[in-house]
N, C-alpha and C positions, 0 to 999 in steps of 0.2 A: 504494500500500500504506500501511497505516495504524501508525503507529509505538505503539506502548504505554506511555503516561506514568502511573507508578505516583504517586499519591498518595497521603500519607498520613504515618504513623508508622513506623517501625521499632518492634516488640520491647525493643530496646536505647535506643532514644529514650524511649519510655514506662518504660525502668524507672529511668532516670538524673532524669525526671522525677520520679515518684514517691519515691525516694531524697531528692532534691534537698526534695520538699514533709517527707516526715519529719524532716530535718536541724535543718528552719525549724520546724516543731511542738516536735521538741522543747526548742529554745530559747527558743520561746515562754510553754511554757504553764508553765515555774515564773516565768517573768520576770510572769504575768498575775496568778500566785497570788499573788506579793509585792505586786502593785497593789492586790489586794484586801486584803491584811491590812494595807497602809499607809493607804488610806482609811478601815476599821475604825479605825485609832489618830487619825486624824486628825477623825473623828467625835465619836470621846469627846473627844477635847482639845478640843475645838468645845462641846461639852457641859457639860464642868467649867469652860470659863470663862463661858457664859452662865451658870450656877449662881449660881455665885462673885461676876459681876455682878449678879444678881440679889439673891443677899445683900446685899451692900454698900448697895444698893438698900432693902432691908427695913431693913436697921442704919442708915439715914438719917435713915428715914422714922419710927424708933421711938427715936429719941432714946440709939442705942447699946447695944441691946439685940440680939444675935441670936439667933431662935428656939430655943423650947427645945424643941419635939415635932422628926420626921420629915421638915422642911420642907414639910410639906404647908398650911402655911401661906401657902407661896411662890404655891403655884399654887390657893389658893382664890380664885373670879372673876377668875383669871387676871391678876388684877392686876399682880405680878411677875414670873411667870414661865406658861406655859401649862401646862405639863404637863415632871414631871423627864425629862429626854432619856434613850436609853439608853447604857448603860456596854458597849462591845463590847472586850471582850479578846481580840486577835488571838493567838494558839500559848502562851493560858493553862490551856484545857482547859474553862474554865465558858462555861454559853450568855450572849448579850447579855439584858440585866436593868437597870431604871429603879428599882429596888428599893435605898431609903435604908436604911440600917444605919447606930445612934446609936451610937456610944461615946465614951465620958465620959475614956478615958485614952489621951491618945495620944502618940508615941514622936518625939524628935526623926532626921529621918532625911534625910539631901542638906541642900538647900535650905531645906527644909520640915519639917512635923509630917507624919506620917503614922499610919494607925489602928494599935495595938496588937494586929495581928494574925500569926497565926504562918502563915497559908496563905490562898491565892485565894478569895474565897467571891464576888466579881464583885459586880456594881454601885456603888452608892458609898458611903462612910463620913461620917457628919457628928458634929463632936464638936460635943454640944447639953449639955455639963456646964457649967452658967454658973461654979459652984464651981471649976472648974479655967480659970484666967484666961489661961495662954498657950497651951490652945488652943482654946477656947469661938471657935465659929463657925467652924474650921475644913473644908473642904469638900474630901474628895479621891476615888480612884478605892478602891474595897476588894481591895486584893491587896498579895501583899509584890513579885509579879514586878513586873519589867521592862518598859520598852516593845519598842518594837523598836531602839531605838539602843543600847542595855543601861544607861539611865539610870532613878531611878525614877519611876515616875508621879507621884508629889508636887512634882517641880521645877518641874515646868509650873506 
């Protein structure tokens, strides 16, 4: 006579399984979200320091002079720089933008000067006021927020 060897799952197997996978998702996927908004910040800050190098670079090369347009000087024939990187603000609310914004007055703030701005408008800020001599050639992110360590962007 032949004995009956059940293979398989249980019911109760399969749901302690499934249980078990929901647990793991959902620990996951805010832990994935914050990977993503940390390499956004870590992108810009990647960004504003080849700028920033990049300037220094021009102000070398021009005998102490930094540009007075939109930087688009930087990246003509690529010479300095290729192309302005983009500004990605993680839980600012504006999209990512390479979009230079000059201003001529800017505010001492942390570390740094930062733009004279009262709200997020993203991308970056360049004071190109040669008239205004501590902070002519300044280069920073355009917002008043935060990063994500709740430092501001200008200390970078």
């Amino acid at each position: 006579m032949k004995t009956r060897s059940n293979k398989g799952f249980t019911l109760i197997e399969l749901m302690i399984v499934v249980a078990i996978i929901g647990i793991l998702a959902a620990i996951a996927i805010p832990k994935f979200a914050d990977l993503i908004s940390k390499s956004k910040e870590g992108a810009t800050k990647g960004g504003l320091s080849a700028v920033r190098s990049s300037l220094q670079v021009y102000y070398g090369d021009n005998e102490g002079i930094f540009p007075l347009d939109t930087l688009t000087v930087l990246t003509t024939d690529g010479k300095y720089i290729n192309e302005i990187p983009e500004a990605k603000l993680p839980g600012t609310g504006v999209g990512d933008s390479n979009l230079v914004t000059a201003y001529s007055s800017m505010t001492a703030g942390g570390a740094a000067y930062e733009p004279a701005i009262a709200v997020t408008v993203g991308g970056w800020a360049y004071a190109n006021d040669d008239s205004v001599n501590n902070t002519w050639g300044n280069f920073c992110v355009a917002t008043n927020a935060d990063d994500l360590k709740g430092e501001p962007w200008s200390t970078y």
